[in-house]
C-alpha positions in Angstrom: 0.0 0.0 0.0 1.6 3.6 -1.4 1.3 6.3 1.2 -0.4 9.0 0.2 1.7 12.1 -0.8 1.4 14.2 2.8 1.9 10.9 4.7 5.0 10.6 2.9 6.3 14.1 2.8 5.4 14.2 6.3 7.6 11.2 7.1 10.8 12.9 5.3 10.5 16.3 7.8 10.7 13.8 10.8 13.3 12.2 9.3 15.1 15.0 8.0 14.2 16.6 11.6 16.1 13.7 13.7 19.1 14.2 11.1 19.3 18.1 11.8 18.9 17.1 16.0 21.3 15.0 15.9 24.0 16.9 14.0 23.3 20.0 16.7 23.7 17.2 19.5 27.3 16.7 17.9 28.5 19.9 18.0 27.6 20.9 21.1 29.9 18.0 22.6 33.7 18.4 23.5 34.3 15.6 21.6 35.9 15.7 18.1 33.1 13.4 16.3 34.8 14.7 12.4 32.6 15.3 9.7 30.0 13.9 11.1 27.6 16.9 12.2 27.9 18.2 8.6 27.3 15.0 6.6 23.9 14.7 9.0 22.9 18.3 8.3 23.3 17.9 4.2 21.6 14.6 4.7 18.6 16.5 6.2 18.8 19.0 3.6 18.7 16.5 0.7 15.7 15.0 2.3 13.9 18.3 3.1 14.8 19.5 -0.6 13.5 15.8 -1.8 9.9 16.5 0.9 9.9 19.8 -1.0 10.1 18.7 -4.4 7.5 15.9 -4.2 5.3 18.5 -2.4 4.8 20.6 -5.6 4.1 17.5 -7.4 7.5 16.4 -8.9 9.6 13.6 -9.2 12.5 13.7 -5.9 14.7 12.2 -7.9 17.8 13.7 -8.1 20.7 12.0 -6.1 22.8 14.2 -4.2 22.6 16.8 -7.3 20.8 19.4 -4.8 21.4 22.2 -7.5 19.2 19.6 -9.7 16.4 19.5 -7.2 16.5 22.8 -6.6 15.8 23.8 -10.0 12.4 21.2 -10.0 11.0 24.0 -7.7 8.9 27.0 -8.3 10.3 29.4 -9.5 8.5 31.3 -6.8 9.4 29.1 -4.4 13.1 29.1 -4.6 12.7 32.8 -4.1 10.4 32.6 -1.3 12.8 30.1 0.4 15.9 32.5 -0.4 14.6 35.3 0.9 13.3 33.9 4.1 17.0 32.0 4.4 18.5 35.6 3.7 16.1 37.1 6.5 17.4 34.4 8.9 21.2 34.9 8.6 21.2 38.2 7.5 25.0 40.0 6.7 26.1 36.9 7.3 25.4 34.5 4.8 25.4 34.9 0.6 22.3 33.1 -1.1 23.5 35.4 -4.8 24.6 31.6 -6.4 22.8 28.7 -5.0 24.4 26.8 -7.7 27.7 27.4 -6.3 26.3 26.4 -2.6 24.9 23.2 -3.5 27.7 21.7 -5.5 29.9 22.6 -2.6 27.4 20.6 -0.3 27.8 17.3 -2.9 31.2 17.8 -2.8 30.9 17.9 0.8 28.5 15.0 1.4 30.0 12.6 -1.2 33.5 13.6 -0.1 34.2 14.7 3.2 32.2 12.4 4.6 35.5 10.0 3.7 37.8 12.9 4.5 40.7 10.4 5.5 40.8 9.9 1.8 41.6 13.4 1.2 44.5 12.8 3.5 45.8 9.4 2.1 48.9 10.7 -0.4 50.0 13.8 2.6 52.1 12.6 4.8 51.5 13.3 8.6 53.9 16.8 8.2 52.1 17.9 5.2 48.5 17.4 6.8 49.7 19.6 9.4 51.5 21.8 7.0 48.6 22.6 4.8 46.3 22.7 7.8 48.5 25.6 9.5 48.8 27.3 6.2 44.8 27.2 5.8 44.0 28.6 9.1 46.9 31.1 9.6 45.4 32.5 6.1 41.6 31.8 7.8 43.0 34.2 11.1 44.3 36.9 8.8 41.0 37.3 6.7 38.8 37.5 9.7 37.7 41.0 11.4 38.5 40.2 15.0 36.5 43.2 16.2 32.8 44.4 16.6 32.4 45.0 12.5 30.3 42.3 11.0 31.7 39.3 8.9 33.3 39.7 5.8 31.8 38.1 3.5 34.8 38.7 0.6 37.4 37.5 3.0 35.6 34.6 4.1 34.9 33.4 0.3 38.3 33.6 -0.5 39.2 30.7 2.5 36.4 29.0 1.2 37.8 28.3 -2.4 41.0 26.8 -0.6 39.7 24.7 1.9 39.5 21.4 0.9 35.8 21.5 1.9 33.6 24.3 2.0 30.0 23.5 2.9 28.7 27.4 4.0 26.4 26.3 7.1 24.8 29.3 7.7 23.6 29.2 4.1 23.0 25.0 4.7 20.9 25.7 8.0 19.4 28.8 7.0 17.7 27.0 3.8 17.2 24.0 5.8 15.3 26.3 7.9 13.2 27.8 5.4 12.2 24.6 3.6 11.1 23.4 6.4 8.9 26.4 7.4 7.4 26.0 3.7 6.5 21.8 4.0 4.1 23.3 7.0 2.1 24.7 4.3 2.2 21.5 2.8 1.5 19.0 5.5 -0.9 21.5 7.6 -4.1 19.7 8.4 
C-alpha cells in the first residue's frame, strides 16, 4: 500500500528533523566526532529538498545533485525560500549563487564524509602543513572586532579549503524549507 503524498512528505521532515537534531547534539559535545555533524545536516537537507520537491508535485529524484532539485521547484518558491533564508542569517550568509552552494554541499557530502581519503597521499607533516597554512590564512582574513563578517574574505578561505560546505547558508535553507513543508503538510 503507497502512502499517500502528505503521509509521505510528512515522514521525510521527521526524518530530516532527527538528522538536523542529531547533528546540533554533535557539535555541542567536546568531543571531536569529524565530519559527522555536517554530513547529518546535508543529509537533512537533501531529504527536506526531496519532501519539497514531491510536495509541488515532482519527481524527488535527483541524487545528491541538490542544485538539480533545486531547479524542480517553483520558480517562486526558490525565491520565497531564499529570501526567508537571507532574513534568517542576514549579513552573514550569501544566497546570490545557489548553484555554487549546493555543488559545494555534494562535494561535501560525497566527499568529506570519507575525508581520510583526502588525506591518504599527505604525509602526517604535510596534513599539518597545509592545515596551519589554511588557518593562519583563515585568522588573517577575519575581522576580529565588533564589525560584522566579511563576506569577501571569508569566500576567499572557502575556495582553498579542501571543503567548503557554507552552514549558515545549509541551516538557514534548511530552515526555510522546512517552514514552507508546513504549508504543505498542515491539516
Amino acid at each position: 500500500m503507497r502512502l499517500d503524498r502528505r503521509e509521505a512528505i510528512r515522514r521525510r521532515v521527521e526524518s530530516a528533523s532527527a538528522y538536523l537534531r542529531a547533528g546540533q547534539c554533535l557539535r555541542t559535545k567536546l568531543e571531536d566526532f569529524g565530519p559527522s555533524g555536517t554530513v547529518l545536516d546535508i543529509l537533512a537537507f537533501e531529504i527536506l529538498l526531496k519532501a519539497l520537491v514531491l510536495a509541488e508535485g515532482k519527481e524527488p529524484k535527483f541524487s545528491h545533485d541538490y542544485y538539480e532539485g533545486w531547479l524542480k521547484l517553483d520558480t517562486e518558491t526558490r525565491a520565497r525560500l531564499i529570501k526567508y533564508a537571507s532574513v534568517r542569517f542576514a549579513g552573514h550568509s550569501d544566497f546570490s549563487d545557489p548553484e555554487k552552494l549546493m555543488t559545494a554541499w555534494n562535494e561535501a557530502f560525497t566527499k568529506y564524509r570519507y575525508d581520510y581519503e583526502v588525506n591518504e597521499t599527505r604525509s602526517i607533516d604535510e596534513i599539518k602543513r597545509v592545515s596551519q597554512q589554511w588557518f593562519s590564512e583563515e585568522l588573517k582574513n577575519q575581522r576580529w572586532d565588533s564589525e560584522a563578517w566579511d563576506n569577501e574574505r571569508s569566500k576567499k578561505s572557502n575556495e582553498t579549503a579542501d571543503f567548503a560546505f557554507y552552514p549558515l547558508e545549509l541551516r538557514g535553507l534548511a530552515e526555510a524549507i522546512q517552514a514552507e513543508l508546513k504549508v504543505h503538510v498542515s491539516d
